[in-house]
Legacy VTK file of the C-alpha trace (Angstrom):
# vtk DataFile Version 3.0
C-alpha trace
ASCII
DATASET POLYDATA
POINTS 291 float
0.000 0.000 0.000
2.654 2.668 -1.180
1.981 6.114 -1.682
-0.937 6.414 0.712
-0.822 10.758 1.294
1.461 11.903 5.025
1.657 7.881 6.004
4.381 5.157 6.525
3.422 1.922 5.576
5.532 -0.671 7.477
5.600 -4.414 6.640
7.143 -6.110 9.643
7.345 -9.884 10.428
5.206 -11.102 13.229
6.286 -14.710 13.808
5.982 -16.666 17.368
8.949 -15.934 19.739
10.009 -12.579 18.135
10.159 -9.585 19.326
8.478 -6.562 16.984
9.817 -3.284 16.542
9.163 -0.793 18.808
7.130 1.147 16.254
4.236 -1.072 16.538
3.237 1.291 19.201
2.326 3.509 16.418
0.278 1.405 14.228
-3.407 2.486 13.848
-4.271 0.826 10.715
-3.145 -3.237 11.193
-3.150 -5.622 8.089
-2.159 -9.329 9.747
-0.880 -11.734 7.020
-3.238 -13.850 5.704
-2.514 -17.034 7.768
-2.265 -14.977 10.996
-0.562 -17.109 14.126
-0.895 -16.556 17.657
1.751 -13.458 17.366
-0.242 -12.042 14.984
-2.930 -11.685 17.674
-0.447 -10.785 20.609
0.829 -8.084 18.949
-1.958 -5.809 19.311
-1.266 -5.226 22.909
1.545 -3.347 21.564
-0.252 -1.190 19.100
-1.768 1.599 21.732
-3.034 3.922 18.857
-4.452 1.056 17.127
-8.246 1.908 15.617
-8.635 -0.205 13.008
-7.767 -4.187 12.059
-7.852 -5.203 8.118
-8.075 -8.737 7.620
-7.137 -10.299 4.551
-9.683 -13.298 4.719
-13.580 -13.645 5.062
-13.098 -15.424 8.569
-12.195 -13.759 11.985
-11.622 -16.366 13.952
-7.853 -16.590 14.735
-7.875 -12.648 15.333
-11.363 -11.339 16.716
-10.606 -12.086 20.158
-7.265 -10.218 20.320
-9.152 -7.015 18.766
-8.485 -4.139 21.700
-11.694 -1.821 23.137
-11.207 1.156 20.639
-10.392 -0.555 17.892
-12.824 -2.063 14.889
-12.186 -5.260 12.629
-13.481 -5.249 9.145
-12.989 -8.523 7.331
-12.682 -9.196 3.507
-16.138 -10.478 2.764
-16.583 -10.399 -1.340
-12.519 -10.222 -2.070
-12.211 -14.627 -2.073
-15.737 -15.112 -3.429
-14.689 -15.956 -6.720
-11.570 -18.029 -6.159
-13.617 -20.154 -2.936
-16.365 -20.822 -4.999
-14.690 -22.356 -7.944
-12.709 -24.537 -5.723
-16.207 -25.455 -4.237
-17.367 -26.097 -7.877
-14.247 -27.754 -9.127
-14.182 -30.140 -5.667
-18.273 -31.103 -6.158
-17.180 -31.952 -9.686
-13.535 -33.511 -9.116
-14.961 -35.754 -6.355
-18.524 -36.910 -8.164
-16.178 -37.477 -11.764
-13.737 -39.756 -9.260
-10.676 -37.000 -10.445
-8.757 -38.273 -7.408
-8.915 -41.948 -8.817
-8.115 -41.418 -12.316
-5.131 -38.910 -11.448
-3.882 -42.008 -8.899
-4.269 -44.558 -12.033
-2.406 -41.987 -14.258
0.499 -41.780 -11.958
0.915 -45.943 -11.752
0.444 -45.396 -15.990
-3.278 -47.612 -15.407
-5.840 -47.324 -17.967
-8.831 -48.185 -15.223
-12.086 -47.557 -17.215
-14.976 -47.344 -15.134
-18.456 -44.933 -15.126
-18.695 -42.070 -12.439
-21.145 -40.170 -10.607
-22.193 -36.733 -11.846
-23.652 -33.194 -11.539
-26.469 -33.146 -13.205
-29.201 -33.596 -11.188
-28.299 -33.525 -7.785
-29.459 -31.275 -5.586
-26.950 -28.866 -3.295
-27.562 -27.639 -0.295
-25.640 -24.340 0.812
-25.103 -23.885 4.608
-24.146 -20.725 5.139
-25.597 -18.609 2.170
-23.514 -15.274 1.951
-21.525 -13.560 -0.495
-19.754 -16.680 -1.257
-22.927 -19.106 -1.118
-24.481 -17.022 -3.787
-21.211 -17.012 -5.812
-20.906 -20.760 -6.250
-25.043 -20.892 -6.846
-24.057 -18.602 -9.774
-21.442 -20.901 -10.929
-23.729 -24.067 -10.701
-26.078 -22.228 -13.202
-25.953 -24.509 -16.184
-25.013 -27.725 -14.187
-28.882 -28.432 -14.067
-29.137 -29.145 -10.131
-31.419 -27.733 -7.557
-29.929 -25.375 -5.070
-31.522 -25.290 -1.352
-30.001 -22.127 0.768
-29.309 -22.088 4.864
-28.055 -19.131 6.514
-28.129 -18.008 10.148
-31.395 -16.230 9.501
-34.329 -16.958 7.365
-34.919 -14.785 4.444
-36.915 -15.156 1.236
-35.476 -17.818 -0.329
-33.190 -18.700 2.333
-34.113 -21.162 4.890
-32.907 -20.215 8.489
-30.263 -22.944 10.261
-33.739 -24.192 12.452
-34.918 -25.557 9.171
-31.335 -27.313 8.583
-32.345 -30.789 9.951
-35.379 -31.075 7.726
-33.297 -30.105 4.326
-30.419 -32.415 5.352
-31.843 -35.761 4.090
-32.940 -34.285 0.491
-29.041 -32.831 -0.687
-26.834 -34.950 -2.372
-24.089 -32.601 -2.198
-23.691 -29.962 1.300
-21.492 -27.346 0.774
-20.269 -25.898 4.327
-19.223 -21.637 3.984
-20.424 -20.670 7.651
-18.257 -18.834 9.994
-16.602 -20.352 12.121
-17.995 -18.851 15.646
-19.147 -20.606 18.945
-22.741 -21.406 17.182
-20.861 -23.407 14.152
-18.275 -24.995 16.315
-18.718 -29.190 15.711
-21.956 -28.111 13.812
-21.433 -30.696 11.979
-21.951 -33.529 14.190
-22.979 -37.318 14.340
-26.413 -36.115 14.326
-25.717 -34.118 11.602
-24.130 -36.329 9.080
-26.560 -39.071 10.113
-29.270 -36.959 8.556
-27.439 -36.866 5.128
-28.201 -39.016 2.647
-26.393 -42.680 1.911
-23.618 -41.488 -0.886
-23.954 -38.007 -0.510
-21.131 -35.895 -0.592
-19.694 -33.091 2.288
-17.515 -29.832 0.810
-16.264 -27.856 3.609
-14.792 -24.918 2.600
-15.091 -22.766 5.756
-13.349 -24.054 8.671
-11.796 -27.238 9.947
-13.224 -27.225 13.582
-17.229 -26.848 11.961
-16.852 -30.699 11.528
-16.253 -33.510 14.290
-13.544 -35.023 12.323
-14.060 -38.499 14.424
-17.797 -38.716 13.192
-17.216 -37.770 9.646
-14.057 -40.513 9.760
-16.631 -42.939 10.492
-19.335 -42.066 8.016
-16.595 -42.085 5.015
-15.222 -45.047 6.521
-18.435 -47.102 6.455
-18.788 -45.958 2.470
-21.570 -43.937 3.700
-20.467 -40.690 2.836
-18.019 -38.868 0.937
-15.907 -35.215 1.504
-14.360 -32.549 -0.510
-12.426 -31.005 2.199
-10.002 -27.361 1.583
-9.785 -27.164 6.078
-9.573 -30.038 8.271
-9.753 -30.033 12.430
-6.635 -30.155 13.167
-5.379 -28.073 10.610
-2.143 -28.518 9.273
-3.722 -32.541 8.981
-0.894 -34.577 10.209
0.679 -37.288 7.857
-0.478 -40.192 10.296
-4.068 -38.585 10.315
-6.606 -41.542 8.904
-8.237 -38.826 6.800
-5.702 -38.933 4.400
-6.208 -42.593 3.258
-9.916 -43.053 3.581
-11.418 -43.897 0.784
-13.969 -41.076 -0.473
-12.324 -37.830 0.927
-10.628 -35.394 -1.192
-8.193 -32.879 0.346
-6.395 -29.347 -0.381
-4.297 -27.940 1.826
-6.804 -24.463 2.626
-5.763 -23.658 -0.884
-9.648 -22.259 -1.748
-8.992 -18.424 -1.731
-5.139 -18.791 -2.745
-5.098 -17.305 -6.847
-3.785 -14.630 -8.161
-7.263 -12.933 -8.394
-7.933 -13.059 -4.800
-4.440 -11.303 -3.883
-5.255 -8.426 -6.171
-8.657 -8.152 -4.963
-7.841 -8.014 -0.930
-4.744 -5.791 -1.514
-7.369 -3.060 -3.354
-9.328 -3.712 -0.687
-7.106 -2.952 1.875
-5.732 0.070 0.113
-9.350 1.513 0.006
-9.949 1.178 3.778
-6.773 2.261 4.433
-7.584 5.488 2.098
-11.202 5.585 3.705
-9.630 5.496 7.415
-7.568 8.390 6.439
-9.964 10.417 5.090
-12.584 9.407 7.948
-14.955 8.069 5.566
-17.233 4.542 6.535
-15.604 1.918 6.483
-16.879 -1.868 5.217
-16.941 -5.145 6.243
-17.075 -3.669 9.993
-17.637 -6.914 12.261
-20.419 -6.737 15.381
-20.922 -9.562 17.517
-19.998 -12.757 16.524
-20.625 -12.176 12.806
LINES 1 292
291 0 1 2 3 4 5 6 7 8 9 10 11 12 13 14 15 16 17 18 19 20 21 22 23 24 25 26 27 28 29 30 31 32 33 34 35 36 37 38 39 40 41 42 43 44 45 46 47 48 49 50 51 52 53 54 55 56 57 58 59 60 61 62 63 64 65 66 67 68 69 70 71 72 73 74 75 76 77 78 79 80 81 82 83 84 85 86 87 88 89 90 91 92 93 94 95 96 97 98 99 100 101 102 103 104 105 106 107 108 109 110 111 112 113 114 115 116 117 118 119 120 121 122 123 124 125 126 127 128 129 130 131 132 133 134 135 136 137 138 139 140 141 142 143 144 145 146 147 148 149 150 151 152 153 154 155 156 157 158 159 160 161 162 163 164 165 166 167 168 169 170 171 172 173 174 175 176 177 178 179 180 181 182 183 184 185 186 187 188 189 190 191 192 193 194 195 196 197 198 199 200 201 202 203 204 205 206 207 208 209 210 211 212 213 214 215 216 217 218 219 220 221 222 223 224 225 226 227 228 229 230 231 232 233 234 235 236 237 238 239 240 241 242 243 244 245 246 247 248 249 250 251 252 253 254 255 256 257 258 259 260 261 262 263 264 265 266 267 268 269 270 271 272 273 274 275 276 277 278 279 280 281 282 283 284 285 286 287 288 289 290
């Protein structure tokens, strides 16, 4: 963010066990790196003029509760819609089409023939309808399925996540984009998945810790279910993790926001709340609550 008029723009490396530079004390505008740690929290304590926190992703989470009195947090809702929602796309597709299958054949040079699932003609259920939710609903126009919508709230056209039970058993695919906050935490639970449909199939692009990770081990496991997972609970997975060899679950390493497109878009973003803090205009994206 060069060249913003009578400001210093400082990038600084906040890493656990380091000590910043004293002019942290200084900061009032705070852009955390896009995979913020623990430090990156911390280190507001030191910023005593601090007024405003820019995240560069949709979620809070690892940063809301370090977020001094005085201070607002704005997040970067509409900035990863369109890179998240293709990977949600491309994983309903690359799991139904058995990608993951044919791409391990390929590698062992195996022509394995055999028919796949599809698109057409499922119906997808969207928990957590926002920016995002309607993104990938505009990217499944064509695909010929039927889209069901849950959010938080009801709205027209939007179911509210008191109707979620009764929608459960009809999707074939459930695409997970909530927040992660204490009401989504291990939303996705035994109950939850038992509700599902046999053979449907899970994409969780939101957060790791939405899922119980034991139950939906043993729903893949029993070839009940399948997952299309960017964020796993624990999160980086470890190597030994049985996620990683079940049979039905594809993985990404929280790769669904990381293009070129959605770099651009959250650095303009930042840039114009930076520009709109200094000319004490509104600012957007202001979080309340729990979001």
């Amino acid at each position: 963010m060069t060249g913003l008029p009578g400001t210093d723009v400082e990038i600084v490396p906040v890493e656990d066990g380091t000590t910043p530079p004293a002019s942290v004390a200084d900061v009032e505008f705070y852009v955390p790196s896009f995979f913020p740690t623990v430090a990156s929290g911390e280190v507001m304590r030191l910023m005593k003029r601090l007024r405003v926190v820019q995240t560069l992703t949709a979620g809070v989470d690892r940063l809301q509760p370090y977020v001094p009195d005085g201070a607002v947090l704005c997040n970067a809702r509409g900035a990863h819609d369109a890179a998240t929602a293709e990977w949600t796309v491309a994983a309903m597709l690359g799991a139904l089409r058995e990608f993951p299958l044919f791409a391990r054949e390929q590698a062992a040079s195996r022509w394995t023939y055999q028919p796949t699932d599809q698109l057409a003609e499922k119906t997808v259920l969207i928990v957590g309808y926002g920016s995002i939710g309607a993104a990938v609903e505009r990217r499944l126009a064509g695909f010929e399925v039927s889209v069901l919508r849950v959010a938080r709230g009801p709205r027209a056209g939007v179911a509210g996540l008191a109707e979620l039970p009764a929608l459960l058993p009809a999707a074939d695919v459930v695409v997970l984009l909530v927040p992660f906050t204490p009401e989504t935490k291990g939303m996705v639970d035994a109950g939850f998945l038992s509700r599902m449909k046999d053979g449907a199939l899970l994409v969780n692009a939101a957060r790791g810790a939405v899922v119980d990770t034991a139950a939906l081990c043993a729903e893949v496991a029993a070839g009940r279910l399948r997952a299309a997972l960017d964020v796993t609970d624990p999160e980086p997975l470890p190597p030994s993790h049985e996620l990683w060899t079940l049979p039905g679950v594809f993985i990404t390493p929280h790769v669904a926001a990381s293009t070129p497109v959605s770099q651009q878009r959250v650095v303009r973003l930042a840039r114009e709340q930076a520009e709109a803090y200094l000319r004490g205009d509104q600012l957007r994206n202001v979080i309340t609550g729990t979001y």
